[in-house]
PDB file of N, CA, C and O in Angstrom, chain B, residues numbered from 101:
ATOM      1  N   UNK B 101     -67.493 -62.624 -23.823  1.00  0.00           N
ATOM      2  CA  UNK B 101     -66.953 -62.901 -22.506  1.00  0.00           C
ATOM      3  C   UNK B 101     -67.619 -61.959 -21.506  1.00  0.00           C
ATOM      4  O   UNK B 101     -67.594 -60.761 -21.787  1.00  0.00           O
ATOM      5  N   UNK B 102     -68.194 -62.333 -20.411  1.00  0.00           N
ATOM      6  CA  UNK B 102     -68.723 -61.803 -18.884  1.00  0.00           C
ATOM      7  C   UNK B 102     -67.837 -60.949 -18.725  1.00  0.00           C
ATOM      8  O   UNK B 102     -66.641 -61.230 -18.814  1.00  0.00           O
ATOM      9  N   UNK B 103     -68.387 -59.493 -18.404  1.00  0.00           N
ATOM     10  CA  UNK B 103     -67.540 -58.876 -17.648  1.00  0.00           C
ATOM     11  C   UNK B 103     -67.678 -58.731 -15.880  1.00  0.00           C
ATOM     12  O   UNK B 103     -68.866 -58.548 -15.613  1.00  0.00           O
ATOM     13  N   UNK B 104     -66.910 -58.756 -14.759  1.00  0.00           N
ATOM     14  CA  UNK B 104     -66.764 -59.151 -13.790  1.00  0.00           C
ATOM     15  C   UNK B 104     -67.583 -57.815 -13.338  1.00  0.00           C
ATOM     16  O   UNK B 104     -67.004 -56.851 -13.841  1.00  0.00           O
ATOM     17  N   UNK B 105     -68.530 -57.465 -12.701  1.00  0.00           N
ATOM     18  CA  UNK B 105     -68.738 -56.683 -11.364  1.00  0.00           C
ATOM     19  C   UNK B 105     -68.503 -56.491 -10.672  1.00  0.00           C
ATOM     20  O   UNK B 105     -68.328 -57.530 -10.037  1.00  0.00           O
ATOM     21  N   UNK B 106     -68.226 -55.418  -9.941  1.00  0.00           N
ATOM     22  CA  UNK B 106     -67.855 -54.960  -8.622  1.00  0.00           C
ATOM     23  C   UNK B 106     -68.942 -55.210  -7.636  1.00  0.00           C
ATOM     24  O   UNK B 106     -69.974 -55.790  -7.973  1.00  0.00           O
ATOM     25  N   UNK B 107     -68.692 -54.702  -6.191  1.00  0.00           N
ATOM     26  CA  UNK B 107     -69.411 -55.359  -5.186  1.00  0.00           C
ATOM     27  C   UNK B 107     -70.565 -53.657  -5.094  1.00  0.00           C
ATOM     28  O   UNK B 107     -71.599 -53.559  -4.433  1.00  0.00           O
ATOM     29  N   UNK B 108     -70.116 -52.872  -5.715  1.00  0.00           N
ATOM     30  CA  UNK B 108     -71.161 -51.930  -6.030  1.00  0.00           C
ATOM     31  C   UNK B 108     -71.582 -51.624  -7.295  1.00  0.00           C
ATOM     32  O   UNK B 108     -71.631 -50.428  -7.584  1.00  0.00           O
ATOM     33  N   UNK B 109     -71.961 -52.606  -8.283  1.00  0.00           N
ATOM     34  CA  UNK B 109     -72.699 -52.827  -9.796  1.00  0.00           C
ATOM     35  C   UNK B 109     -71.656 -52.070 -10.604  1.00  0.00           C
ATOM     36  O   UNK B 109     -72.115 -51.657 -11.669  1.00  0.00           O
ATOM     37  N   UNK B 110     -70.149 -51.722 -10.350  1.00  0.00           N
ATOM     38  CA  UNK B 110     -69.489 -51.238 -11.217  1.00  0.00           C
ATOM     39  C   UNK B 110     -68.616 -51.969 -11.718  1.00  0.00           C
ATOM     40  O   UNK B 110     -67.795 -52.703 -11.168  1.00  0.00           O
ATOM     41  N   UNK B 111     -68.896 -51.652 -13.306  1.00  0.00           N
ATOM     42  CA  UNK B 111     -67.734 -52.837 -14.174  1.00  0.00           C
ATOM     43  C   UNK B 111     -66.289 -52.527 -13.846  1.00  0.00           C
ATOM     44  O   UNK B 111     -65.937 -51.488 -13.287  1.00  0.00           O
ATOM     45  N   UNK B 112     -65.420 -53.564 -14.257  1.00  0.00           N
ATOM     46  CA  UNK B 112     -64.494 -53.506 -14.205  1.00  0.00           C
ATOM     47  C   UNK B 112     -63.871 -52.756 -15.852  1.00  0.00           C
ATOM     48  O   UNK B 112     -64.559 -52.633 -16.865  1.00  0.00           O
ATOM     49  N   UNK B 113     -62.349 -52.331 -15.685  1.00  0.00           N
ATOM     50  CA  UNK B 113     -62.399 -51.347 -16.846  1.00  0.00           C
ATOM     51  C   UNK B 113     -62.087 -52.827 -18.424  1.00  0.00           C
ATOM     52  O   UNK B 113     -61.508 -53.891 -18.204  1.00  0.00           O
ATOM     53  N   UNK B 114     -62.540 -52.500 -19.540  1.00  0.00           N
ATOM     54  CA  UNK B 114     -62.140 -53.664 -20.489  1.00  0.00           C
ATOM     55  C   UNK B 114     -60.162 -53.646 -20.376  1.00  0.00           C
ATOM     56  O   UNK B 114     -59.333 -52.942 -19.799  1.00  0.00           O
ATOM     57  N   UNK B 115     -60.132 -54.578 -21.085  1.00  0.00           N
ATOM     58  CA  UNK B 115     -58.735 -55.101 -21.706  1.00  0.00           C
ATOM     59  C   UNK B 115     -57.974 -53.331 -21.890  1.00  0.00           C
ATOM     60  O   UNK B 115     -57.378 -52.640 -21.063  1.00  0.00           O
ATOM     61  N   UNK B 116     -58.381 -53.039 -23.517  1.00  0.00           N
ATOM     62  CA  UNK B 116     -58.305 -52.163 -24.066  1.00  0.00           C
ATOM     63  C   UNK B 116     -57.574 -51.025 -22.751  1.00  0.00           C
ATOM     64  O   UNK B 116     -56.412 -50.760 -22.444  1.00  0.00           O
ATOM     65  N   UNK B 117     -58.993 -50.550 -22.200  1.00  0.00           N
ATOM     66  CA  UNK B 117     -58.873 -49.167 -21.667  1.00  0.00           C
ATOM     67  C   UNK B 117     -57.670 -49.628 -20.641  1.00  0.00           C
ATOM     68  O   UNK B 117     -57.064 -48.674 -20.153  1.00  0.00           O
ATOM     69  N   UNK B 118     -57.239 -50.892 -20.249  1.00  0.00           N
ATOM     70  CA  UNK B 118     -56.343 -50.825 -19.007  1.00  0.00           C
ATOM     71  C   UNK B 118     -54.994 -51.013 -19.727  1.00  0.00           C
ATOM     72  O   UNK B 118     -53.973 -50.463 -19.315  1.00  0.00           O
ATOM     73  N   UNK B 119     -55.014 -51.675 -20.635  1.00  0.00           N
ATOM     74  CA  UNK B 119     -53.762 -50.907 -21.623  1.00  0.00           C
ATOM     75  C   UNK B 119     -53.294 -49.340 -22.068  1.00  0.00           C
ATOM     76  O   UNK B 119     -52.113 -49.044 -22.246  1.00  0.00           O
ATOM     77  N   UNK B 120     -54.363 -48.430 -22.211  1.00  0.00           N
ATOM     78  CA  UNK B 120     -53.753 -47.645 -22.291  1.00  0.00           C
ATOM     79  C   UNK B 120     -53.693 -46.721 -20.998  1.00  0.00           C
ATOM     80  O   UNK B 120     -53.008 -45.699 -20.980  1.00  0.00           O
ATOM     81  N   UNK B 121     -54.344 -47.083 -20.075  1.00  0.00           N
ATOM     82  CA  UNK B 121     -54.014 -46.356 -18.711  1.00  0.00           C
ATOM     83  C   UNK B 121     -52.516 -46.773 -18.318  1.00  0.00           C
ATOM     84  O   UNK B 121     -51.684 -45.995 -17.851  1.00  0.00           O
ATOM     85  N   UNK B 122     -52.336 -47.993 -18.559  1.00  0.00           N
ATOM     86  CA  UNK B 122     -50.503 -48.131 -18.531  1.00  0.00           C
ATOM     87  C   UNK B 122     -49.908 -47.809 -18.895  1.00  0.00           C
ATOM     88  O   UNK B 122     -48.781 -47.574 -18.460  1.00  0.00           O
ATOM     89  N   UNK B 123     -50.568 -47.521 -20.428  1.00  0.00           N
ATOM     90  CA  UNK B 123     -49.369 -46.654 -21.368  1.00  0.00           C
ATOM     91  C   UNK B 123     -48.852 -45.246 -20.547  1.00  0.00           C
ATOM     92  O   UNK B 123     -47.774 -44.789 -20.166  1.00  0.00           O
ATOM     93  N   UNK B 124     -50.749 -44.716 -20.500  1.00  0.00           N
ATOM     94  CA  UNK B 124     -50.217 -43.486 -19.704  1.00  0.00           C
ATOM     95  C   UNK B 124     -49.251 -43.435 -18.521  1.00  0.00           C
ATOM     96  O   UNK B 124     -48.250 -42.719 -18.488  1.00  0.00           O
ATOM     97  N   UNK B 125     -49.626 -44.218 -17.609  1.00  0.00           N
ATOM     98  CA  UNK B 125     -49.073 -44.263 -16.714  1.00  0.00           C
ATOM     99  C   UNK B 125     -47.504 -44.226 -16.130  1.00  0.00           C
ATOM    100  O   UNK B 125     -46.879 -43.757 -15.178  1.00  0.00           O
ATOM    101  N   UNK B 126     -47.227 -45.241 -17.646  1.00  0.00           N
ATOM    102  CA  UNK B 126     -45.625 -45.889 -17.781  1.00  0.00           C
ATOM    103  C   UNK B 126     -45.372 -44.378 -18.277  1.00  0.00           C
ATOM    104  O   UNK B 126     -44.750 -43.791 -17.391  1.00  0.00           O
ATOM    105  N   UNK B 127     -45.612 -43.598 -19.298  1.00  0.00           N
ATOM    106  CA  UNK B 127     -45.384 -42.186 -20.084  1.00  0.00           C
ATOM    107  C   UNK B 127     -44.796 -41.504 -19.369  1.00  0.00           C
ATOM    108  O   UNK B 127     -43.639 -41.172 -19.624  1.00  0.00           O
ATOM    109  N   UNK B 128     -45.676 -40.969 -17.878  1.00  0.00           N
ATOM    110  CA  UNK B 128     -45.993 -39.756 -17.428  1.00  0.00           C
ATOM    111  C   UNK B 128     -44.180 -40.481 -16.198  1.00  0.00           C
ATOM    112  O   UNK B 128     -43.388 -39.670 -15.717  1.00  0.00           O
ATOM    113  N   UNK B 129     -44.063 -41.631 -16.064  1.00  0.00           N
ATOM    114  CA  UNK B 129     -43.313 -41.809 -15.099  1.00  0.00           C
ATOM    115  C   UNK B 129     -42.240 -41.540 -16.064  1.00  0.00           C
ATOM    116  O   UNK B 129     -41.669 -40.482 -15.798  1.00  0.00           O
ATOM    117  N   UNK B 130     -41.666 -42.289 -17.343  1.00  0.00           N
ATOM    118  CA  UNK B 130     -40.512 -42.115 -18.191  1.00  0.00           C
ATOM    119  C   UNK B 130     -40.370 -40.459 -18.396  1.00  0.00           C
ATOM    120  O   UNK B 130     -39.234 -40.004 -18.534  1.00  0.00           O
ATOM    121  N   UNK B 131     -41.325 -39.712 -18.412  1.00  0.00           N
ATOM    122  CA  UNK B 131     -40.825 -38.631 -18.738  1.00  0.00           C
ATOM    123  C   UNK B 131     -40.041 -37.882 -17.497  1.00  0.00           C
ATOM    124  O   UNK B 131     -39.010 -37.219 -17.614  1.00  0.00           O
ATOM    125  N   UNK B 132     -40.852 -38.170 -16.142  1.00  0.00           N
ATOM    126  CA  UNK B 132     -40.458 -37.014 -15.194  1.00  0.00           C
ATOM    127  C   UNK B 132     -39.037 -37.999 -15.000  1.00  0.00           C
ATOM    128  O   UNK B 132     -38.077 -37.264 -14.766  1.00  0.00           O
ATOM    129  N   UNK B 133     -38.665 -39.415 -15.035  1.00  0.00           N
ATOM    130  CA  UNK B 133     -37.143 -39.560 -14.849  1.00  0.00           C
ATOM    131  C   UNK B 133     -36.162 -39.232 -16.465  1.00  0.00           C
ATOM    132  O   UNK B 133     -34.942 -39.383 -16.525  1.00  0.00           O
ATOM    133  N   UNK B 134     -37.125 -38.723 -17.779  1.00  0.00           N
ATOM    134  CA  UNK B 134     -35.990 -38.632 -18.333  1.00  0.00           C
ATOM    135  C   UNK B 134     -35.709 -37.072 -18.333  1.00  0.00           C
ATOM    136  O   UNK B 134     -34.613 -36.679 -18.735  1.00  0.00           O
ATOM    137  N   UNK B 135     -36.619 -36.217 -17.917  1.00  0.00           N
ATOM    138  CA  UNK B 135     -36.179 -35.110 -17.543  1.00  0.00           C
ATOM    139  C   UNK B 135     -35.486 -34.911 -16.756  1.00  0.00           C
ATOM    140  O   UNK B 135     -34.726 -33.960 -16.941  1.00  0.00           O
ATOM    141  N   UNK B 136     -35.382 -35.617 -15.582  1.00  0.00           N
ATOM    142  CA  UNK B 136     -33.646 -35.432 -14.570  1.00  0.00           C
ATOM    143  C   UNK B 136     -32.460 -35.743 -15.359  1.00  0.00           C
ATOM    144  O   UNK B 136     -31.671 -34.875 -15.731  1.00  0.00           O
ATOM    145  N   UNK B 137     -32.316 -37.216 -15.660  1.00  0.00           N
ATOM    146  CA  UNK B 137     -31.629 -38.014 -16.460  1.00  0.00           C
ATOM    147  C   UNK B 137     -31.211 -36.740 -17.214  1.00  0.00           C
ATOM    148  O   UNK B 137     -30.234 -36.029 -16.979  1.00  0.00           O
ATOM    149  N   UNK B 138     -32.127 -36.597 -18.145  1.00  0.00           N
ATOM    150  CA  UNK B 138     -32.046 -35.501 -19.780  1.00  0.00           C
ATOM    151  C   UNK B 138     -31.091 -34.345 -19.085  1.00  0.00           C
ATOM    152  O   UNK B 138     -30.051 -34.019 -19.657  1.00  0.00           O
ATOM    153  N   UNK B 139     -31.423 -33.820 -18.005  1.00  0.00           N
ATOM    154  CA  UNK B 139     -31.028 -32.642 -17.406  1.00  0.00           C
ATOM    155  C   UNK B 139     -29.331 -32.666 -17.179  1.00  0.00           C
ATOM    156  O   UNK B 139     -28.331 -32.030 -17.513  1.00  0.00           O
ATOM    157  N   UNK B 140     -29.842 -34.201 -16.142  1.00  0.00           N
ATOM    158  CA  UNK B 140     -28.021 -33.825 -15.934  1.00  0.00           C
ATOM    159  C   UNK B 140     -27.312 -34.355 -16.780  1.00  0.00           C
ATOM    160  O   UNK B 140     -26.115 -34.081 -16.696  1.00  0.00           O
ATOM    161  N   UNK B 141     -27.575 -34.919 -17.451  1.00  0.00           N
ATOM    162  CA  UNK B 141     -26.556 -35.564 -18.687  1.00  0.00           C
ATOM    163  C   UNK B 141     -26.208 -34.490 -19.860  1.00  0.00           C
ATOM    164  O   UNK B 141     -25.204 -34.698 -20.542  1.00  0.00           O
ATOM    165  N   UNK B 142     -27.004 -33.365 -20.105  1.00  0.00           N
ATOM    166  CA  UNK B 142     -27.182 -32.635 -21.227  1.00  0.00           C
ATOM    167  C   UNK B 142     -26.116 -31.401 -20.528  1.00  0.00           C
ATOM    168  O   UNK B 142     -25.158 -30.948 -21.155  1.00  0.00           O
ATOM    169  N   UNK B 143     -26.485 -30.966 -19.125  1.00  0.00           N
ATOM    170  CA  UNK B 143     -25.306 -30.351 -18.511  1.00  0.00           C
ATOM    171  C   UNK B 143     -23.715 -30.574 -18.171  1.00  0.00           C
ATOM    172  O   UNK B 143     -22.740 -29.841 -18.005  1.00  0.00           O
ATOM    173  N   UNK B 144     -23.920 -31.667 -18.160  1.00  0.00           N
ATOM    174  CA  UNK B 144     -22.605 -32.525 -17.931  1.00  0.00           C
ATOM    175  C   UNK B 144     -22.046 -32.376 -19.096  1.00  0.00           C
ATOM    176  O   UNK B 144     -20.943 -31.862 -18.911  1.00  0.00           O
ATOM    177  N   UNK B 145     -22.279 -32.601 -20.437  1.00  0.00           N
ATOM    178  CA  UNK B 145     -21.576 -32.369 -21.832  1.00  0.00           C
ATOM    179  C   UNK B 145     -21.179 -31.001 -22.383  1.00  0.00           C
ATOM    180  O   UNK B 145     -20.280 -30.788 -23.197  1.00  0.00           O
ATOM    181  N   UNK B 146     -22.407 -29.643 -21.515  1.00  0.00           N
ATOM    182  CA  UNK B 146     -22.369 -28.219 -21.705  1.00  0.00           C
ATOM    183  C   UNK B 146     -23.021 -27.532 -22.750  1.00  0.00           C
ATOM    184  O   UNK B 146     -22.811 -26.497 -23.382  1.00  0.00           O
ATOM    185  N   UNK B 147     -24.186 -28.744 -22.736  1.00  0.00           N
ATOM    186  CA  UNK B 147     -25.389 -28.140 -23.662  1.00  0.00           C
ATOM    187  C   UNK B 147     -25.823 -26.617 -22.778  1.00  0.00           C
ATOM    188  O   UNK B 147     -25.302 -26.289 -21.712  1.00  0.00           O
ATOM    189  N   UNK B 148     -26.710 -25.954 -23.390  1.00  0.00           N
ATOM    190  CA  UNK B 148     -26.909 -24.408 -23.156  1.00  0.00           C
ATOM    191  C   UNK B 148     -27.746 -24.258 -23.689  1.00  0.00           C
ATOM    192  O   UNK B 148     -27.702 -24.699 -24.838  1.00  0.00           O
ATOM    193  N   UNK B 149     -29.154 -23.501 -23.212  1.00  0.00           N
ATOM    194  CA  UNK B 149     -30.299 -22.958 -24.643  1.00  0.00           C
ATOM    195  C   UNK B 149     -31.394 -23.658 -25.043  1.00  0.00           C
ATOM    196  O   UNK B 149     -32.247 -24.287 -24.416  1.00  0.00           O
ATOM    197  N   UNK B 150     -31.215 -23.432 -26.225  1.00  0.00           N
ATOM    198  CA  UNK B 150     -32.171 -24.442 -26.896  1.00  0.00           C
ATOM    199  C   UNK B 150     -31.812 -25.258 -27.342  1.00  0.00           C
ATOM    200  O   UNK B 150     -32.597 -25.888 -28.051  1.00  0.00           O
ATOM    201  N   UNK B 151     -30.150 -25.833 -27.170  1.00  0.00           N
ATOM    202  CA  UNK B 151     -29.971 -27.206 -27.799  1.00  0.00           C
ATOM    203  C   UNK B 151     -30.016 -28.231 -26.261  1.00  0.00           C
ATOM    204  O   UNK B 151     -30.339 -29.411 -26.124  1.00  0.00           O
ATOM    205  N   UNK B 152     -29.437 -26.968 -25.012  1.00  0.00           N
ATOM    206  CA  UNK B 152     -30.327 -28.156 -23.772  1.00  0.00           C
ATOM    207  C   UNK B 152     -31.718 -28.372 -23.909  1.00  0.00           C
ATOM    208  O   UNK B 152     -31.956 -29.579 -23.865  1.00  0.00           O
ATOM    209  N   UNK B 153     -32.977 -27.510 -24.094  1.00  0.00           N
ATOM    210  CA  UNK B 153     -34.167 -27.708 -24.067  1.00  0.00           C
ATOM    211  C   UNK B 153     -34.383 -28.912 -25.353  1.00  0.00           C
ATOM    212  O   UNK B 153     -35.195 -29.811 -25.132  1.00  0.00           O
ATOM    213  N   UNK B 154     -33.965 -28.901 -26.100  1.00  0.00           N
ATOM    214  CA  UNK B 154     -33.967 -30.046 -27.353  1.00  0.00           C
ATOM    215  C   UNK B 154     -33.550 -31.430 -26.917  1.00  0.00           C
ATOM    216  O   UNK B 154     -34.267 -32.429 -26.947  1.00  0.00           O
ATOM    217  N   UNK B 155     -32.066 -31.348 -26.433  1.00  0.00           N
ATOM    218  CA  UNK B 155     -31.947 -32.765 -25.934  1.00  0.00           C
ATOM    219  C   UNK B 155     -32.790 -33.208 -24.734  1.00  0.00           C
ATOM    220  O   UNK B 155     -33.114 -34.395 -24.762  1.00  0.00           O
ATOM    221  N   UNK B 156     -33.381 -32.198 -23.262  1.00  0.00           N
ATOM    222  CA  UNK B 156     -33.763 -33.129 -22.630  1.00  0.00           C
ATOM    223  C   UNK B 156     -35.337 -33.184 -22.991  1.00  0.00           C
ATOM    224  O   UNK B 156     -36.119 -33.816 -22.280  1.00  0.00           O
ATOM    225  N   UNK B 157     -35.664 -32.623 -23.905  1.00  0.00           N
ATOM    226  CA  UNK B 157     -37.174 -32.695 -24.470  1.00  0.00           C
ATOM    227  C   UNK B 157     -37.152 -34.190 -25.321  1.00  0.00           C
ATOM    228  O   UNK B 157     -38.195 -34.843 -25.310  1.00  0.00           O
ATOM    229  N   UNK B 158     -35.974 -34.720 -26.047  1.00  0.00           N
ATOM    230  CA  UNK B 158     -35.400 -35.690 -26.580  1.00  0.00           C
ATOM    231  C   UNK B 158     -35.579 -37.085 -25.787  1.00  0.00           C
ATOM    232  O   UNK B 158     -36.134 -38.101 -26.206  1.00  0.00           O
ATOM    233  N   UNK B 159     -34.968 -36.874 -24.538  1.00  0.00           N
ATOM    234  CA  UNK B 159     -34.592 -37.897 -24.050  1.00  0.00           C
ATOM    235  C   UNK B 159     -35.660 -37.645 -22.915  1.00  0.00           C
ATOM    236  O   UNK B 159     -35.441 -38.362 -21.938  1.00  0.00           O
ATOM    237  N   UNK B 160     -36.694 -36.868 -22.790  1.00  0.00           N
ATOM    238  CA  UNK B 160     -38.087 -37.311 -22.244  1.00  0.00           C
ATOM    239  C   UNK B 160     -38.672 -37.613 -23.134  1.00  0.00           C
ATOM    240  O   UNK B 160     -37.943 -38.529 -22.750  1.00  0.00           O
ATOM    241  N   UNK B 161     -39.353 -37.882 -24.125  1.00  0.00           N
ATOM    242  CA  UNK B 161     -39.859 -38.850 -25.094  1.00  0.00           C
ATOM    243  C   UNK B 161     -39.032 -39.994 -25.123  1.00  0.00           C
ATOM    244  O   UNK B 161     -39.676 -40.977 -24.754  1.00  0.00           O
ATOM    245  N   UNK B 162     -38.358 -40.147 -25.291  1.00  0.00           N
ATOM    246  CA  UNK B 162     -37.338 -41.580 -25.364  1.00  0.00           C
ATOM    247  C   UNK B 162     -37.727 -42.028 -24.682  1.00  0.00           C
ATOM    248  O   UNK B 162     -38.371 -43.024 -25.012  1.00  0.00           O
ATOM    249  N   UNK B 163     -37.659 -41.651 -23.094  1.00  0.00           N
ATOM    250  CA  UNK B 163     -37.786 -42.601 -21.959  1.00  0.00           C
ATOM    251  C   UNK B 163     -39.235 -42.783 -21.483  1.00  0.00           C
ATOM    252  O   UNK B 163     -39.488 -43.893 -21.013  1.00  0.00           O
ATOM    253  N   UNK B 164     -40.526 -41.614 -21.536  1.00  0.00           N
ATOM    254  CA  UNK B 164     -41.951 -42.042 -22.061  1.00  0.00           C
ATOM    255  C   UNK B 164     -42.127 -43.005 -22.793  1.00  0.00           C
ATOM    256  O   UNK B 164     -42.678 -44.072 -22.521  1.00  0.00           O
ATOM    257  N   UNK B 165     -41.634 -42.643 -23.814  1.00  0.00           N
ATOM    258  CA  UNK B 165     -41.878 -43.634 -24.769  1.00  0.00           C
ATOM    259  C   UNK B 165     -41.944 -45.363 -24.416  1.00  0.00           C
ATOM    260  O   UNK B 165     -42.919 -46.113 -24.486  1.00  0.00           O
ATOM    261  N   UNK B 166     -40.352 -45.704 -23.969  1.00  0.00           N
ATOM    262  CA  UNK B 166     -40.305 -46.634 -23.802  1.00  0.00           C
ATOM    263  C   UNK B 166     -41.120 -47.273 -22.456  1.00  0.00           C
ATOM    264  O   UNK B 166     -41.859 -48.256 -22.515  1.00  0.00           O
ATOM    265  N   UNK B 167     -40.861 -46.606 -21.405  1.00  0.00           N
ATOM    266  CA  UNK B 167     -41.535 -47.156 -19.766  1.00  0.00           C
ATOM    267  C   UNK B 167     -43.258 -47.149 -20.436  1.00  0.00           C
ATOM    268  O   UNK B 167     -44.149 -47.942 -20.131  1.00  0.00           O
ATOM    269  N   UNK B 168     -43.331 -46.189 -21.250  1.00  0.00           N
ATOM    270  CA  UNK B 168     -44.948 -46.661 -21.410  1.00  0.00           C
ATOM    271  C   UNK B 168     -45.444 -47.930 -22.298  1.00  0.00           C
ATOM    272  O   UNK B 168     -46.343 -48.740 -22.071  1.00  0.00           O
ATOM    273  N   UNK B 169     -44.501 -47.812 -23.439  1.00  0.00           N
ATOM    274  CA  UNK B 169     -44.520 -49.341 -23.749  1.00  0.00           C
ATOM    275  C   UNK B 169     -44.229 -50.652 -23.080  1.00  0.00           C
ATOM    276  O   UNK B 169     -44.910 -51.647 -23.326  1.00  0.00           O
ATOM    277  N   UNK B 170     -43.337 -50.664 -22.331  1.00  0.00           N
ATOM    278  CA  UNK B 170     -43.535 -51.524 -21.409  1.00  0.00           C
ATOM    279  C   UNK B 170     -44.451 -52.076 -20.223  1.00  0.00           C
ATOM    280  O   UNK B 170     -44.722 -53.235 -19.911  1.00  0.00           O
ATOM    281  N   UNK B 171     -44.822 -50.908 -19.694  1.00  0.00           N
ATOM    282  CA  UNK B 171     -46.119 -50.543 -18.578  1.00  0.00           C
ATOM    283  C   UNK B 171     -47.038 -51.402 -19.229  1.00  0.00           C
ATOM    284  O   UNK B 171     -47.416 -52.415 -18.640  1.00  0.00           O
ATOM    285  N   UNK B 172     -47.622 -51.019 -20.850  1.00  0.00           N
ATOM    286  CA  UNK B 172     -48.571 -51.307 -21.482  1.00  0.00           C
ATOM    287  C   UNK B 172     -48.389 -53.076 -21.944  1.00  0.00           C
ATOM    288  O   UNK B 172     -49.335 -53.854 -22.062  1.00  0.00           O
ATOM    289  N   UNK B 173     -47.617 -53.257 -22.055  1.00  0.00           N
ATOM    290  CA  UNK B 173     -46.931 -55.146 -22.391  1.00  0.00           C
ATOM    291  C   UNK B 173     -47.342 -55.512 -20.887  1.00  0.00           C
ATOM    292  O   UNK B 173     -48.296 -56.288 -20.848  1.00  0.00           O
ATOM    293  N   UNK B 174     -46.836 -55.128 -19.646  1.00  0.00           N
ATOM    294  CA  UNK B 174     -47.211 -55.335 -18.456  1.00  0.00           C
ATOM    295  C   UNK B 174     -48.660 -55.687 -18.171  1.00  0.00           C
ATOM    296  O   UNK B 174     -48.954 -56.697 -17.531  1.00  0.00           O
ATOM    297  N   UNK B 175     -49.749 -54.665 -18.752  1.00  0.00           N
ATOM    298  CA  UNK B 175     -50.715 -54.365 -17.619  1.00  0.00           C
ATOM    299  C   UNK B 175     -51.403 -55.337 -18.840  1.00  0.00           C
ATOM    300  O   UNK B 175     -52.360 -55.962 -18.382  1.00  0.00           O
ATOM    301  N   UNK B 176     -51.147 -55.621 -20.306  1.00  0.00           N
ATOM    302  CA  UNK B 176     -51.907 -56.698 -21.271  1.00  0.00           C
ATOM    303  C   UNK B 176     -51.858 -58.171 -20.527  1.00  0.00           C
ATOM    304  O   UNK B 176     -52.725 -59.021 -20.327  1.00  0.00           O
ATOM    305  N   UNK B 177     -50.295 -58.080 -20.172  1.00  0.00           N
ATOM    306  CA  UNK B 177     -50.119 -59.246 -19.347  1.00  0.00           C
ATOM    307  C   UNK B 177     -51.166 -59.902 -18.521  1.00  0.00           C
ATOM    308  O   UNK B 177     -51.661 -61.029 -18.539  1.00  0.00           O
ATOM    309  N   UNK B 178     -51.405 -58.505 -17.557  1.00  0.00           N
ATOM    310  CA  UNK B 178     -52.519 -58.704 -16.355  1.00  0.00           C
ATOM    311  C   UNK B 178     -53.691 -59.214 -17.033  1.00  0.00           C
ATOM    312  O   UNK B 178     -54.201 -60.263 -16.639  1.00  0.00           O
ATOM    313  N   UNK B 179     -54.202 -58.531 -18.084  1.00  0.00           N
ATOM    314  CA  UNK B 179     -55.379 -58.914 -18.997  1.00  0.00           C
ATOM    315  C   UNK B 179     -55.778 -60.348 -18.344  1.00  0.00           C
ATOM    316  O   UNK B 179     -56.711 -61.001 -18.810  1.00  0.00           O
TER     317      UNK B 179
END
């Protein structure tokens, strides 16, 4: 399959690489909202320490996790 050119001889990025720029993308956003999220929810119960640093380290991967999987289903979409 042709890949499309730009109007200054630059390719466009493949399939692949724009999947995982979503991933990243979706990642970097799930984490900085599950670190609020993580924050105040983990205070609200009267986590303390290192079992607060555990849960909202927890529930920023969780929520990376997921917004980047989705991002990445998204931007295949675009494919």
């Amino acid at each position: 399959m042709p890949v499309a050119v730009g109007p200054y001889g630059q390719q466009q990025p493949a399939c692949v690489d724009r999947i995982k720029m979503g991933f990243m993308m979706g990642f970097a956003v799930g984490m900085a909202a599950g670190a609020m999220f993580g924050t105040f929810s983990c205070l609200r119960v009267g986590m303390r320490g290192r079992e607060l640093m555990g849960g909202v380290g927890k529930t920023m991967m969780q929520s990376g996790g997921t917004f980047g999987t989705f991002m990445s289903i998204g931007m295949g979409i675009c494919c």
